[in-house]
Structure formats: structure tokens, C-alpha cells
C-alpha positions as CSV (number, residue, x, y, z in Angstrom):
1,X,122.0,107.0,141.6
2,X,120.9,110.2,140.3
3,X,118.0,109.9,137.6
4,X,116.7,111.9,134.8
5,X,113.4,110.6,134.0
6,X,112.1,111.0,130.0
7,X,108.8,110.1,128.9
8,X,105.6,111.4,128.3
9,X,102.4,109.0,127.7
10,X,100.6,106.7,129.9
11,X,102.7,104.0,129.1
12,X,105.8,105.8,130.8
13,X,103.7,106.8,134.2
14,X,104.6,103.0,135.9
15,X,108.1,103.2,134.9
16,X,108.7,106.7,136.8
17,X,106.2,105.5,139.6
18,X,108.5,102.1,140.3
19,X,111.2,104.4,140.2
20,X,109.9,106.8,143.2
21,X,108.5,104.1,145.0
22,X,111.9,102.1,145.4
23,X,113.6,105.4,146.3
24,X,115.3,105.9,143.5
25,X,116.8,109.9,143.3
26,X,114.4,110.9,140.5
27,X,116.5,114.5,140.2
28,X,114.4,115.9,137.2
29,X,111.7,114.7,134.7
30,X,111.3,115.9,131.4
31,X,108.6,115.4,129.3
32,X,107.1,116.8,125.7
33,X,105.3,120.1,126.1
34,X,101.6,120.9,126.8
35,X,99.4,120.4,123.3
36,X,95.8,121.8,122.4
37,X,93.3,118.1,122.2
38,X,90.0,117.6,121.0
39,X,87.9,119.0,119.2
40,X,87.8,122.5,122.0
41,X,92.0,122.5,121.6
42,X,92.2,122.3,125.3
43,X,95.4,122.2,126.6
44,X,95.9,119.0,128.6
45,X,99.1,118.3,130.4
46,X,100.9,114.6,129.2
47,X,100.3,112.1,131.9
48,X,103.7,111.9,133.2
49,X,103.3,116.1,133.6
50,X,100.4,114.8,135.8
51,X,102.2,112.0,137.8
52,X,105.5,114.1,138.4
53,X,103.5,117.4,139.5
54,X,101.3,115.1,141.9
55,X,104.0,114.1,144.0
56,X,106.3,117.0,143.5
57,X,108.9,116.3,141.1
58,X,111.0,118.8,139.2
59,X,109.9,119.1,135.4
60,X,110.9,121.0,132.4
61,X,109.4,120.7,129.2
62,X,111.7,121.4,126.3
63,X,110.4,122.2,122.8
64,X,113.6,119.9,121.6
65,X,115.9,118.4,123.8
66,X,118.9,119.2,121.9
67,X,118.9,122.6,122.4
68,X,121.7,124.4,123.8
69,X,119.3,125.9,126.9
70,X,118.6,122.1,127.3
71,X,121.7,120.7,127.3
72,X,123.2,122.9,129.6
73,X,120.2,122.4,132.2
74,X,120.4,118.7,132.0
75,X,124.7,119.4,132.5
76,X,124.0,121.3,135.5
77,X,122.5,118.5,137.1
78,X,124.9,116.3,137.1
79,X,123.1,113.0,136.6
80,X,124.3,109.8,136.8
81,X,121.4,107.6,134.5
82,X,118.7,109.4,132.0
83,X,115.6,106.4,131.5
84,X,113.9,106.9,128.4
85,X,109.9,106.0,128.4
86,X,108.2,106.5,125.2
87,X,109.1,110.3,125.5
88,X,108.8,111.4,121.8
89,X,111.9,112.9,121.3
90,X,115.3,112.4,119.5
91,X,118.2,112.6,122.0
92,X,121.4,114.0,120.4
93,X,124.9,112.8,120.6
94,X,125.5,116.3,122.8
95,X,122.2,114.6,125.4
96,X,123.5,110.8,125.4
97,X,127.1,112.5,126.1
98,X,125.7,114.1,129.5
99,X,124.8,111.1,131.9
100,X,127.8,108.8,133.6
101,X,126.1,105.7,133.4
102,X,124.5,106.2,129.7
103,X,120.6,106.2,128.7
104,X,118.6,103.4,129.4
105,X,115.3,103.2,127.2
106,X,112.3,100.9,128.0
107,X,110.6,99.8,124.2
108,X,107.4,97.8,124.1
109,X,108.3,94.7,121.5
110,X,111.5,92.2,121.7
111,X,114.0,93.6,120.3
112,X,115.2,94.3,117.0
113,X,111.5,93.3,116.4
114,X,109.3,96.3,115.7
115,X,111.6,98.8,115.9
116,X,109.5,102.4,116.1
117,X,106.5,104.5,117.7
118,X,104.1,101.9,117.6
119,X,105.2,98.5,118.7
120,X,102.0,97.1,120.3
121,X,100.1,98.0,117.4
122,X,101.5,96.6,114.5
123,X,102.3,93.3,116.6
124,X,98.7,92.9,116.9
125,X,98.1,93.9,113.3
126,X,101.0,91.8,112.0
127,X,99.2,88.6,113.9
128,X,102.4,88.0,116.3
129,X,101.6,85.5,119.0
130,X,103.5,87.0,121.7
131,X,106.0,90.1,122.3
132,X,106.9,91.9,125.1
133,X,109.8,95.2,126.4
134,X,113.3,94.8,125.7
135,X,115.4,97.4,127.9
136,X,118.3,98.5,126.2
137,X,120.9,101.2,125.8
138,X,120.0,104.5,123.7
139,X,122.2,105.3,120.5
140,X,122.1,107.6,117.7
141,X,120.2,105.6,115.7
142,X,116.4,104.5,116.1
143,X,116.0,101.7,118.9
144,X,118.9,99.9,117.8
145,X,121.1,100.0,120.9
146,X,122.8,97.3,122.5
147,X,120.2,95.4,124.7
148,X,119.9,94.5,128.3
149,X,117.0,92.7,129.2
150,X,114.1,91.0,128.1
151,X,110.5,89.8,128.9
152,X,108.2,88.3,126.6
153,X,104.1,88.5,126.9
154,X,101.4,86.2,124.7
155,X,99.5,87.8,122.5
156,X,95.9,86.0,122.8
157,X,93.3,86.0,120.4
158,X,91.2,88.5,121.6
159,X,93.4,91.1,123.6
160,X,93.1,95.2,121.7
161,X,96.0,96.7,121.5
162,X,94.6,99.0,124.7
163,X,94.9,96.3,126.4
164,X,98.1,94.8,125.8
165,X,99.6,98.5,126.7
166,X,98.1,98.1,130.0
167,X,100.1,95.0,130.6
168,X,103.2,96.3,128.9
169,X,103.7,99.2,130.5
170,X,103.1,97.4,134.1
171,X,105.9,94.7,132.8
172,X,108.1,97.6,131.9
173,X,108.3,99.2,135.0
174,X,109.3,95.7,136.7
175,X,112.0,95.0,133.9
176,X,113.3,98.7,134.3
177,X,113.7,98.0,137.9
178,X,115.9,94.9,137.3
179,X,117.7,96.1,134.4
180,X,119.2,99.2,137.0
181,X,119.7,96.9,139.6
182,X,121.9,94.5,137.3
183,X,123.3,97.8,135.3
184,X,124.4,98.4,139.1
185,X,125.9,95.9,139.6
186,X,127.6,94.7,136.8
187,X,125.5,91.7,136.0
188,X,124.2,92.5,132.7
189,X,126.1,91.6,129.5
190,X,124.6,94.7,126.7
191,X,123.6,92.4,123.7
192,X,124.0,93.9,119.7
193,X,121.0,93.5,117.5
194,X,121.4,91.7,115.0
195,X,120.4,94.4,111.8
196,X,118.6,91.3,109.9
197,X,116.6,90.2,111.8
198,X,114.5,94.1,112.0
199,X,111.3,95.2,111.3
200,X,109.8,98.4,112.1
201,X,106.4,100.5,113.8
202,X,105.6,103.2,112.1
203,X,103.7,105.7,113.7
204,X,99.4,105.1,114.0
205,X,97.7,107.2,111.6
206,X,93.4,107.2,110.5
207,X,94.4,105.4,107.1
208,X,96.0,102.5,108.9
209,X,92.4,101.5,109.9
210,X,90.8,101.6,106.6
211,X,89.2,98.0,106.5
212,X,90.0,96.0,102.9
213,X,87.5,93.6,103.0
214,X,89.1,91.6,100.4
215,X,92.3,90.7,103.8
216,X,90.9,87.4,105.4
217,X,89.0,87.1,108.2
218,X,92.0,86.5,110.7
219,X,93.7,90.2,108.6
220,X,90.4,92.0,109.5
221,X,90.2,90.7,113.2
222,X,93.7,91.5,113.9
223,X,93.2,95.1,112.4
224,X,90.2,95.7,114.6
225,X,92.3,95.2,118.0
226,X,95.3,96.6,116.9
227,X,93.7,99.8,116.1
228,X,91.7,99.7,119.0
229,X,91.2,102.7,121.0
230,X,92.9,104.4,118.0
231,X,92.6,105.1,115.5
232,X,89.9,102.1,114.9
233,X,89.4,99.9,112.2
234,X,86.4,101.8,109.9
235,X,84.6,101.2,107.1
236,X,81.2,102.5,105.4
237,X,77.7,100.8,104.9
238,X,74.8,102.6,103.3
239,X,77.1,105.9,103.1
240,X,77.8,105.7,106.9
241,X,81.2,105.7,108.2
242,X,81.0,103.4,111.0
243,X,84.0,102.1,113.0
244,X,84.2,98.7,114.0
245,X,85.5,97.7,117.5
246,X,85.0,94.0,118.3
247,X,84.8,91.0,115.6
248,X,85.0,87.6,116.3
249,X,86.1,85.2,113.4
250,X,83.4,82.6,112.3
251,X,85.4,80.7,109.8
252,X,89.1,81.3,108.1
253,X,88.8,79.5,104.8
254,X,85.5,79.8,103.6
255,X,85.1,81.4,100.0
256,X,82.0,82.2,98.3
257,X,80.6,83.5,95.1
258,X,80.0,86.5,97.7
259,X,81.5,89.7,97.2
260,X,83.8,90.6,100.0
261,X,82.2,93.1,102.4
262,X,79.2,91.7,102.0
263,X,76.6,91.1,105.1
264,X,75.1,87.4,104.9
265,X,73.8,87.2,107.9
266,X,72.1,89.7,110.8
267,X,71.3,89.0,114.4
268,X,71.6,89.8,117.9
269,X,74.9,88.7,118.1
270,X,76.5,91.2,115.2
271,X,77.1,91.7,111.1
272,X,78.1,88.0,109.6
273,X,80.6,89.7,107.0
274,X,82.3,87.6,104.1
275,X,85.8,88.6,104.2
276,X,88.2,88.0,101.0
277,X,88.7,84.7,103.3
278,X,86.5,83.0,105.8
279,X,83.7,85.2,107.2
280,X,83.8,87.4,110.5
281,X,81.4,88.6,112.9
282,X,81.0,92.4,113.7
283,X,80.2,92.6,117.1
284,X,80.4,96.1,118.3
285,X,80.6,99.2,116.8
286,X,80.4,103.4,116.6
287,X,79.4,105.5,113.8
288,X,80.5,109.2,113.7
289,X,78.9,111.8,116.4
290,X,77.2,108.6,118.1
291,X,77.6,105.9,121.1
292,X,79.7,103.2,121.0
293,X,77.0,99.6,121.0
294,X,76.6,96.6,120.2
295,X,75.2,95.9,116.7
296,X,72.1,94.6,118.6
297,X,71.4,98.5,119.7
298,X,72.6,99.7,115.8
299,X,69.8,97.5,114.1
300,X,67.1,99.0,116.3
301,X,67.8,102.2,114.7
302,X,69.4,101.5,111.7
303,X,68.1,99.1,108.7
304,X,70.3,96.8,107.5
305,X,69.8,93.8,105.7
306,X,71.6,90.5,104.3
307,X,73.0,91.2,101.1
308,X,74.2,95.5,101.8
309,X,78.0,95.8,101.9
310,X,80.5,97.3,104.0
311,X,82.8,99.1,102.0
312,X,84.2,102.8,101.0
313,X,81.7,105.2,99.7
């Protein structure tokens, strides 16, 4: 089976690798171009532009895959499957037309759950107790093909949303493998999504990790791994902007005459913070143009005492 491979973060690198390593004919891979990062604007190459060049693999890197120049390459090659990896394009009527055996797209939530760019985020945000990748077939419209497989992971209480990528993508690549292997040979019924029962991702962006600290303590905690590595959950005490990257919840129904934000407690451990519900412990955290640390290596620097508030500025 001839394969055209699309993706373009880390997330898509084990889905291409499975396919190589079980001799699948990987016949092109395409992938978003090269972008300026950082704060230097050094072009850096996608990490599936890294993977496919390692070990040889043809590559283009079309500004829009819908383009005429595009199309006509992808034509030429006469493929029989494209695999769709987080690649961060929009395939056209004119693409999805090309391949014999249709497009086959590997999304990180169950299906027609979290529908979007950022799946593993807002399930970790939204307090979900479990998700997991849902293959299905690509249509015009945004992740709502027909599905073909699924495989469900637990979300546990103290997993970032770096974390629970890792594992995705690994159980990706395993449930891509079976999903062509039963698209092979006939063994997999496509299932419709059922339109009510969606919700959607939206892309990550800084303001999603603006802490309120009037959310409960279980709102907050869940924002600080879902936002971790990025954008992080942030916040400001004594005109600091500090972002926070590891809390642990002390209590989930505890109100006070406290306003929320406010530090009641300081010790080794972290920031006791009263949340609009409960109280939670900051544990680790990074202020701008400094080290990550625990709050333990922040208070030997820094004074802070009960009663100052987190907060915006």
C-alpha cells in the first residue's frame, strides 16, 4: 500500500515511525513549512521534517496543500492511502479526491468529543477522567468524519497535559497500525458521529492560562496541567508575573471570609492559596526571564508573606 504521510509535530513522529518500521511504502511525507522560533527567529525544521530527513524519506513542504502545484505533485504519485497526523492543514475536496483508499486521520480525544487543535488540553482543563485517539476517515468538514477505531486512556489526577501527549501519540501509532490493517482487510465498519453529542478544542493561546482565582480549587488544578508546557497557567503577586506549574489540591469545599487569591499559608512545601472554592497548594513555579523551582527556592529570594494575593496587576 502506497502511503502519503501528513503531519508535522511531535505528536505525528510515532505514527510515521510505526509506519516505516512495519514496512509500510511510505512514498512521500509532507509536512508544514520551516518557521522562525524563539525569541532569535531561528528557523527550526517541524519534527517530522527531522524524523523523515533522518532516515531518508522524500518531503515537500507546501505553503497550502490545495494548491494547484500540490495537487498535481501528490497526483503524480499515485498513492493509494494519505494518513493525516496533526499536520495543520486543511485538505481540499480536490486532495481528499487524490488517494484510492481515502484519508485516514489519527485525532487525540474520542470522538465527536473535542473536536479541534487542542484535544489533550481542554480534556485536562475541562476535568475529563479519561480520553484517548479515535482514527477516522477525513471529510470536508472539521474532524467529523466517519470513525474507525477507538482507544480510550485515564486521565489521572496529576498527569500535565505534556504528559498525556507522550502517551497519546505512542497509542496513536499502535491504533493507526490496526486501523490499516483492518481498513485492509475489510474488517472495520466506518461509524457516523453523532452531531450532538460534539464539543470542540480550540486552539491554545497565552489568555487561556490566565488563572481566576475566584474557579475552585479542582478549576485551578486542572488549568495548571492542561496548560502545562504551554502556554502555563500564570498569574501576578507583588507586580510579578509568575507562572505556576505544579499545584496540588488541599481541600475542594472550603470557603472563607478570605478573598480569593489570597496566600494563607507559606512553607517548604509551596503557596497555600484560597481559591473561590477549597484551597490549593502552589508547588512549583517560574517567573519571567528566571528558572523554573520550587516555591521553596522562590521564598529564599523573594518575600512573601500570608495574607499577599495572587492576582492581575
Amino acid at each position: 500500500m502506497r502511503i502519503v504521510f501528513m503531519g508535522t509535530p511531535d505528536f505525528a513522529v510515532p505514527s510515521l515511525d510505526i509506519l516505516v518500521k512495519n514496512q509500510y511504502d511510505v512514498i512521500m511525507v509532507v509536512t508544514q513549512p520551516d518557521k522562525p522560533r524563539g525569541r532569535g527567529h531561528h528557523v527550526t525544521f517541524s519534527p517530522v521534517k527531522e524524523y523523515a530527513e533522518k532516515i531518508g524519506l522524500p518531503l515537500i513542504q507546501p505553503i497550502k496543500i490545495g494548491e494547484e502545484s500540490s495537487i498535481e505533485q501528490l497526483k503524480q504519485l499515485n498513492p493509494d492511502l494519505f494518513v493525516t497526523c496533526a499536520f495543520g492543514q486543511f485538505l481540499t475536496s480536490d486532495v481528499l479526491a487524490i488517494p484510492k483508499h481515502g484519508t485516514i486521520n489519527v485525532h487525540g480525544s474520542l470522538l465527536p468529543q473535542y473536536r479541534g487543535a487542542a484535544p489533550i488540553q481542554w480534556a485536562i482543563i475541562n476535568g475529563e477522567k479519561k480520553t484517548g485517539i479515535t482514527t477516522m476517515l477525513t471529510v470536508l468538514k472539521l474532524d467529523a468524519g466517519d470513525m474507525l477505531l477507538k482507544e480510550e486512556i485515564e486521565i489521572d489526577d496529576e498527569i500535565t497535559a505534556g504528559q498525556l501527549h507522550d502517551k497519546m501519540s505512542l497509542l496513536g501509532a499502535e491504533l493507526l497500525l490496526k486501523t490499516i490493517k483492518g481498513v485492509k482487510e475489510g474488517t472495520i465498519t466506518p461509524t457516523p458521529q453523532m452531531e450532538c453529542d460534539t464539543c470542540y478544542a480550540p486552539r491554545m493561546t497565552r489568555e487561556v492560562g490566565e488563572i481566576n482565582w475566584n474557579a475552585s480549587a479542582r478549576e485551578i488544578h486542572n488549568l495548571v496541567r492542561g496548560t502545562n508546557p504551554w502556554p502555563g497557567a500564570c498569574s501576578y503577586i507583588k507586580n510579578e508575573r509568575m507562572r505556576i506549574w505544579k499545584t496540588r489540591i488541599i481541600d475542594e469545599e472550603k470557603k472563607s471570609g478570605n478573598i480569593p487569591g489570597t496566600v494563607l499559608d507559606i512553607s517548604k512545601e509551596g503557596f497555600l492559596v484560597q481559591a473561590g472554592k477549597g484551597t490549593i497548594l502552589i508547588m512549583e513555579v517560574q517567573c519571567d526571564n528566571a528558572k523554573h523551582m520550587t516555591v521553596n527556592q522562590y521564598i529564599c529570594g523573594h518575600l512573601v508573606t500570608a495574607g499577599d494575593s495572587f492576582g492581575k496587576e
